[in-house]
C-alpha positions as CSV (number, residue, x, y, z in Angstrom):
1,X,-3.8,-29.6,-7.3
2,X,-3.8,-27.6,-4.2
3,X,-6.6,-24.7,-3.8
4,X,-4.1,-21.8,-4.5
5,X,-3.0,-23.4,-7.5
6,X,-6.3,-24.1,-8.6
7,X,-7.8,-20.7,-8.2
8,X,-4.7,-18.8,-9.8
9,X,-5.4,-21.5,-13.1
10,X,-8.6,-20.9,-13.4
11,X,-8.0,-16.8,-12.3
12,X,-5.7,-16.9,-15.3
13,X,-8.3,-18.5,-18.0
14,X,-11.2,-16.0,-16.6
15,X,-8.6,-13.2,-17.3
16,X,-7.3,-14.2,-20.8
17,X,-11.3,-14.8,-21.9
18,X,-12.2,-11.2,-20.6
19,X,-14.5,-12.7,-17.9
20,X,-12.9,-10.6,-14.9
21,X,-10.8,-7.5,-15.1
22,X,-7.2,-7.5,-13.2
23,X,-6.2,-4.2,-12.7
24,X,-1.9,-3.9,-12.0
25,X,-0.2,-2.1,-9.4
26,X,2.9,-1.4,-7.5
27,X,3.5,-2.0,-4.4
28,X,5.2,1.1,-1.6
29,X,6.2,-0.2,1.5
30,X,5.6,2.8,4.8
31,X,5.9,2.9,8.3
32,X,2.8,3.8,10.4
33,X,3.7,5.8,12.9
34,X,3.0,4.8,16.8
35,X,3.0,1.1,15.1
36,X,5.7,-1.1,15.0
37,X,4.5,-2.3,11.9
38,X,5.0,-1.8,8.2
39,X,2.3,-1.3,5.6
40,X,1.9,-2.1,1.9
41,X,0.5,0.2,-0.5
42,X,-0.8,-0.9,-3.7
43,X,-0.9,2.0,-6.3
44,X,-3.2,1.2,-8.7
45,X,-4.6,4.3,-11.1
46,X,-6.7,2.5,-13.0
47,X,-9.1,1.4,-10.3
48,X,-11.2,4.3,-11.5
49,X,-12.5,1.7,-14.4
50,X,-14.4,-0.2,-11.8
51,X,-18.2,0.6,-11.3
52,X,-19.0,2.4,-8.5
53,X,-22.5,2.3,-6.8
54,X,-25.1,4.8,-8.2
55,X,-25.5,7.4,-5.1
56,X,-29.5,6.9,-5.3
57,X,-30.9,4.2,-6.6
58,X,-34.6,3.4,-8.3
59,X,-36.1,1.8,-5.1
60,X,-38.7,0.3,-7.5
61,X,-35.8,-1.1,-9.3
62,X,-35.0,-4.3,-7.6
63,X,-31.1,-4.2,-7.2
64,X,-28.1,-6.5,-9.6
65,X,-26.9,-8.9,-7.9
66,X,-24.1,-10.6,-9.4
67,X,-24.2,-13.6,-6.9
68,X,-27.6,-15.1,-7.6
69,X,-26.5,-16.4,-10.0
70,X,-23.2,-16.5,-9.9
71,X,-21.3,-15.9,-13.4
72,X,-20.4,-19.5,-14.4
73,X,-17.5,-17.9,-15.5
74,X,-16.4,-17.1,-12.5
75,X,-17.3,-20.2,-10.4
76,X,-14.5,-22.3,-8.4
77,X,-17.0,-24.3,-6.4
78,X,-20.3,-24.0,-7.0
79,X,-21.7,-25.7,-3.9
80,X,-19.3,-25.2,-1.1
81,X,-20.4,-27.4,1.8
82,X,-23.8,-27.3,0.0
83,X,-24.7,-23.8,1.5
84,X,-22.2,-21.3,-0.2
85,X,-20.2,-21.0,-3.5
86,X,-16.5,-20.5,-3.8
87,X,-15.9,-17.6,-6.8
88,X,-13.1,-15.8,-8.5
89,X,-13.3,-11.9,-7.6
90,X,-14.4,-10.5,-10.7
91,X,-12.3,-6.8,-9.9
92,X,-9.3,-7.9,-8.8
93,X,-5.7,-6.3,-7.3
94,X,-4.8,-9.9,-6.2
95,X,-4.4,-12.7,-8.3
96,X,-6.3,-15.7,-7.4
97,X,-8.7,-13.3,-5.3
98,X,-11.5,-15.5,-4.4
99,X,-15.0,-14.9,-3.0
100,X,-17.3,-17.5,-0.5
101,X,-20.9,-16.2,-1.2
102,X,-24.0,-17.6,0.2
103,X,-26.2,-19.8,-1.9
104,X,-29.5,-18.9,-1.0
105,X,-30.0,-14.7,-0.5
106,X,-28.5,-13.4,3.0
107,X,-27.7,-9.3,3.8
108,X,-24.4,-8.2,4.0
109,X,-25.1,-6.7,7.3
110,X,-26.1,-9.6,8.6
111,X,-24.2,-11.7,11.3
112,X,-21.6,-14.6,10.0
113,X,-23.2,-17.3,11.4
114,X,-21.5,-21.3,12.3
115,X,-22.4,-22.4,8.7
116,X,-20.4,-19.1,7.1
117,X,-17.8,-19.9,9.3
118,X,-17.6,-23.8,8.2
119,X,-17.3,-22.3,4.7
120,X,-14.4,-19.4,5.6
121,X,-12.8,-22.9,6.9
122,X,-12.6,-25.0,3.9
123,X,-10.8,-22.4,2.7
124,X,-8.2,-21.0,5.0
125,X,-8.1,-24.6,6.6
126,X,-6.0,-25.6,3.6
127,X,-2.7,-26.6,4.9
128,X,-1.0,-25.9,2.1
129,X,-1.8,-21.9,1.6
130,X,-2.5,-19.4,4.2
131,X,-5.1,-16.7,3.3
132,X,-6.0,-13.9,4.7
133,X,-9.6,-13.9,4.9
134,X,-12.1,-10.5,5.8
135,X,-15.4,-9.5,5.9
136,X,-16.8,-6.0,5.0
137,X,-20.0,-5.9,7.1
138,X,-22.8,-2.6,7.0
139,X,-22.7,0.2,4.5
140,X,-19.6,2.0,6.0
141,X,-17.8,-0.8,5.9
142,X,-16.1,-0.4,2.1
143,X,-18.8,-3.5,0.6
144,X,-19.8,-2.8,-2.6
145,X,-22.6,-5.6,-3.2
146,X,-25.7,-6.6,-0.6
147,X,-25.5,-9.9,-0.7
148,X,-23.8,-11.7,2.3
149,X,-20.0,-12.6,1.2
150,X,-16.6,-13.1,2.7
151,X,-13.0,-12.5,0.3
152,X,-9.7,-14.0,0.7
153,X,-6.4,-13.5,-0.8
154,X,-3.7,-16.1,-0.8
155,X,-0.5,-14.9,1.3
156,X,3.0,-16.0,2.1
157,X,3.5,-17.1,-1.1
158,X,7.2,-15.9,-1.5
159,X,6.9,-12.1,-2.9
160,X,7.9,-9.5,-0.5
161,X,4.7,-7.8,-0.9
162,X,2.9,-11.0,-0.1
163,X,2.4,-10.5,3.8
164,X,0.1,-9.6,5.9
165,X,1.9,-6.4,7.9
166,X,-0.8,-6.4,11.0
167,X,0.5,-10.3,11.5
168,X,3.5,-9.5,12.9
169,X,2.3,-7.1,15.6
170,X,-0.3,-9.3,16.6
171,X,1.9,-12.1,17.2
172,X,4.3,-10.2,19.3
173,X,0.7,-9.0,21.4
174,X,-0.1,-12.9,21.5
175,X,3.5,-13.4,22.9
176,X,3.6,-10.8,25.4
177,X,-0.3,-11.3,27.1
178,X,0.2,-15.2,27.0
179,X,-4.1,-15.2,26.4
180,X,-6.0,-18.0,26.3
181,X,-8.0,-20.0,23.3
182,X,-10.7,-17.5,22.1
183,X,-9.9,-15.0,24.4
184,X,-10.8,-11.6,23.5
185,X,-8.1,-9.3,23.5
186,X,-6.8,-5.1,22.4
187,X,-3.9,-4.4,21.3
188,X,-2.9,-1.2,22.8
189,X,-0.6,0.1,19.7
190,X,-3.4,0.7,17.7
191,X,-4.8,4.0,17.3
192,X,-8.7,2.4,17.3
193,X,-11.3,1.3,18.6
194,X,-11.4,-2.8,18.0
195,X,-11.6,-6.1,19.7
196,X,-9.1,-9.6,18.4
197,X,-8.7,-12.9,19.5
198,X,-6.7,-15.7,18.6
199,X,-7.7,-19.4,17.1
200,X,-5.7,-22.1,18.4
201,X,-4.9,-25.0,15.7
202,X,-6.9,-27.6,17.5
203,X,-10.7,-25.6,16.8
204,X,-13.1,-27.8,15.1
205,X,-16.5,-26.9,16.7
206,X,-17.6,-23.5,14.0
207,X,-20.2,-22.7,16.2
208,X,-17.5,-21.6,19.2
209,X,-16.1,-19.9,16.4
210,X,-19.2,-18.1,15.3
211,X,-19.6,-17.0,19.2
212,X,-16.1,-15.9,19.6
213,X,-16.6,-13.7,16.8
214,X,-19.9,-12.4,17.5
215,X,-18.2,-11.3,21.4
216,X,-15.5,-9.5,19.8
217,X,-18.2,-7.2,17.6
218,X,-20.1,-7.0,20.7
219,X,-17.4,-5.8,22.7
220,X,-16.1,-3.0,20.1
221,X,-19.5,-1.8,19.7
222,X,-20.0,-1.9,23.4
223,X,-16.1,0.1,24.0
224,X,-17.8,2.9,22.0
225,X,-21.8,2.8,23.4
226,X,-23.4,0.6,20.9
227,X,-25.9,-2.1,21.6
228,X,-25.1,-4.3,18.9
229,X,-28.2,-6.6,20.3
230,X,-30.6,-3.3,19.3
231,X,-29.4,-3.0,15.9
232,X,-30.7,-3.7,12.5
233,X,-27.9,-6.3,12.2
234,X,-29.6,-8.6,14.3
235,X,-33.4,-8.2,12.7
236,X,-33.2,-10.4,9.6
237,X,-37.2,-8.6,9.1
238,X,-35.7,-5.0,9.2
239,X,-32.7,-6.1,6.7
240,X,-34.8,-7.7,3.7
241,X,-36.7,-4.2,4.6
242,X,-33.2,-2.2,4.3
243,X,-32.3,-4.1,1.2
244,X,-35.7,-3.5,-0.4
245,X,-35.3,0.4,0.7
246,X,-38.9,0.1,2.8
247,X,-37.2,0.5,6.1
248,X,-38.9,3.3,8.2
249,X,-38.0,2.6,11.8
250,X,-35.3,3.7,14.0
251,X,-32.8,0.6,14.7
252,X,-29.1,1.6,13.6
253,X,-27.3,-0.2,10.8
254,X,-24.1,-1.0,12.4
255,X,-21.0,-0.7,10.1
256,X,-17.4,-3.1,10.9
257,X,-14.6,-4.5,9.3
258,X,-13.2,-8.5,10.4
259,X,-9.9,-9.7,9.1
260,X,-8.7,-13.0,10.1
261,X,-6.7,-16.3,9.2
262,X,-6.8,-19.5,10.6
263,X,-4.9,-18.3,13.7
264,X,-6.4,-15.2,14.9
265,X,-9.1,-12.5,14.1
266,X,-9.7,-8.8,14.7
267,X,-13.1,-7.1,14.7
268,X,-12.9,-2.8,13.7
269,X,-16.2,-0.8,14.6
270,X,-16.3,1.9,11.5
271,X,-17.3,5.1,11.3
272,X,-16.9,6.4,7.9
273,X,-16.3,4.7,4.5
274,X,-13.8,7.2,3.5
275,X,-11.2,9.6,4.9
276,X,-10.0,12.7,2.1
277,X,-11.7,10.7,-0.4
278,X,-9.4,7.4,0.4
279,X,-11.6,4.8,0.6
280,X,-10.9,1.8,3.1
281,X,-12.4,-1.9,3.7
282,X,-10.7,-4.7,5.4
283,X,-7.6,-4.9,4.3
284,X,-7.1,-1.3,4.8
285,X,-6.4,-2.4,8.5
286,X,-4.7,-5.2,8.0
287,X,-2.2,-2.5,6.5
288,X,-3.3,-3.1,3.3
289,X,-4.6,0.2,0.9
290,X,-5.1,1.0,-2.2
291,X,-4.4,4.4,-4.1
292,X,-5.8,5.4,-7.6
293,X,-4.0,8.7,-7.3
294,X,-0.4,10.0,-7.5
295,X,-1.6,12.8,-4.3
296,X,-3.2,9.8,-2.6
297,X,0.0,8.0,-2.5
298,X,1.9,11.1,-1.5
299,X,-0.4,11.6,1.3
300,X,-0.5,8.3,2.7
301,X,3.5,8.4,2.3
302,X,3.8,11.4,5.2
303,X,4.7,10.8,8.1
304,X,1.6,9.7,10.4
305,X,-0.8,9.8,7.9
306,X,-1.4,5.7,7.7
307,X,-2.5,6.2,11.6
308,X,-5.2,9.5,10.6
309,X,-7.2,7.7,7.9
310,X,-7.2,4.0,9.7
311,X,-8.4,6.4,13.0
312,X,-10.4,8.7,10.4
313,X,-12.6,6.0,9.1
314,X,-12.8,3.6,12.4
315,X,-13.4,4.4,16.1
316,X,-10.2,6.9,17.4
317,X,-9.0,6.2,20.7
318,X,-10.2,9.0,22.5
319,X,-13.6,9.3,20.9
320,X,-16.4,10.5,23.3
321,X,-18.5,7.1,23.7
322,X,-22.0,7.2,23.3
323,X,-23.4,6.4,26.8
């Protein structure tokens, strides 16, 4: 049974015993202006029934973490290379939404390291799906639990809706600068701050992986000012101190969005986690948003407006860097 196949079975026992919660939408296609790509929104109004993260928390109180241990209920793989577990989202949009969390405890502002990376692999490595995998890093990023994960949907599956509308332009950018392996790389229609490269088919070392990656978040931090290398994100002491809300010293928690697939990746320095109360992870840039809101669909529906909140909540072009 092939992986897809696999989770959407067990997605679909999980669902009729109550153990996740599938929440329907419809799907609006728009045009982002400046872009020459299309966008899908998913309207889904009863996203409102997912919990949202208390504004303060009890820093006595040591925080839920659904991931250690993972529900049973919700378990694909439960040791994934022997380092990470392969889950069913438990609040999905997507059907056979899956999660790769770390076994052991890891920060989800930490850096994907070459063992992450061997794990995003077993999955998108499949050569009979394609998923688009992404990782919402840093508490501006759109993550919603602390605990060091990576989500993939499956795409291409046949449904109109079942694309990934950022692929198209970043094919015809691969085309036109005729880049290297690995090679980092902007693409100059977007309105943002970022830094991509692309994977060719023969990569099997994860740890020229890991350091392709970690040059692209180095470079988009660096485009706007940042020292990534002076930031919490690399101080596994100051995280577990961040995480346990004793953190009293003056390193910056860096917030960024990664999309990718087996063929290429993007890296998105962020800003904000919401724009007009529209909030946006990964897959908000990969043309991807959701709407709980008839006015939050008409907004995104104007014309330009895609472009404002993807600029709104990420790194404009334009923006005074921080030097």
């Amino acid at each position: 049974m092939s992986l897809v196949n696999r989770l959407g079975t067990q997605f679909d026992a999980a669902l009729a015993a109550g153990h996740l919660v599938f929440t329907p939408s419809t799907c609006v296609r728009v045009h982002c202006d400046g872009i020459d790509v299309g966008a899908f929104i998913r309207h889904a109004p009863s996203l409102a029934l997912k919990p949202q993260r208390p504004q303060h928390q009890n820093k006595q109180r040591k925080p839920f973490n659904p991931f250690l241990p993972p529900d049973v209920n919700l378990t694909v793989d439960e040791l994934l290379l022997g380092t990470h577990a392969l889950l069913l989202n438990k609040f999905a949009v997507v059907r056979a939404h899956a999660l790769v969390v770390t076994k052991a405890w890891a920060s989800q502002s930490s850096f994907l390291d070459a063992k992450d990376w061997a794990a995003a692999w077993a999955v998108i490595g499949q050569t009979d799906t394609q998923f688009l995998g992404f990782f919402n890093c840093g508490p501006l990023s759109g993550a919603s639990v602390p605990h060091k994960h990576m989500q993939f949907i499956p795409v291409h599956q046949g449904a109109e809706d079942d694309v990934i509308p950022i692929e198209n332009l970043l094919e015809s950018h691969k085309k036109n600068v005729k880049i290297g392996s690995l090679a980092e790389t902007a693409v100059d229609a977007l309105p943002f701050f970022h830094r991509a490269c692309f994977i060719p088919e023969s990569v099997s070392d994860f740890g020229e992986i890991e350091a392709a990656y970690l040059g692209l978040v180095k470079s988009a931090f660096q485009a706007i000012g940042i020292d990534t290398d002076a930031s919490i994100n690399n101080d596994p002491d100051a995280l577990v101190a961040v995480n346990a809300g004793t953190y009293s010293g003056s390193k910056e928690e860096l917030s960024y969005n990664l999309i990718f697939t087996k063929s290429w990746m993007i890296v998105i320095p962020r800003r904000a986690e919401t724009f007009n109360g529209l909030s946006v992870n990964s897959v908000g840039f990969a043309g991807m948003l959701l709407t709980k809101s008839a006015e939050q669909l008409e907004g995104l529906q104007s014309p330009g407006a895609l472009s404002t909140v993807l600029a709104g909540v990420a790194y404009p072009k334009g923006h005074m860097m921080r030097l």
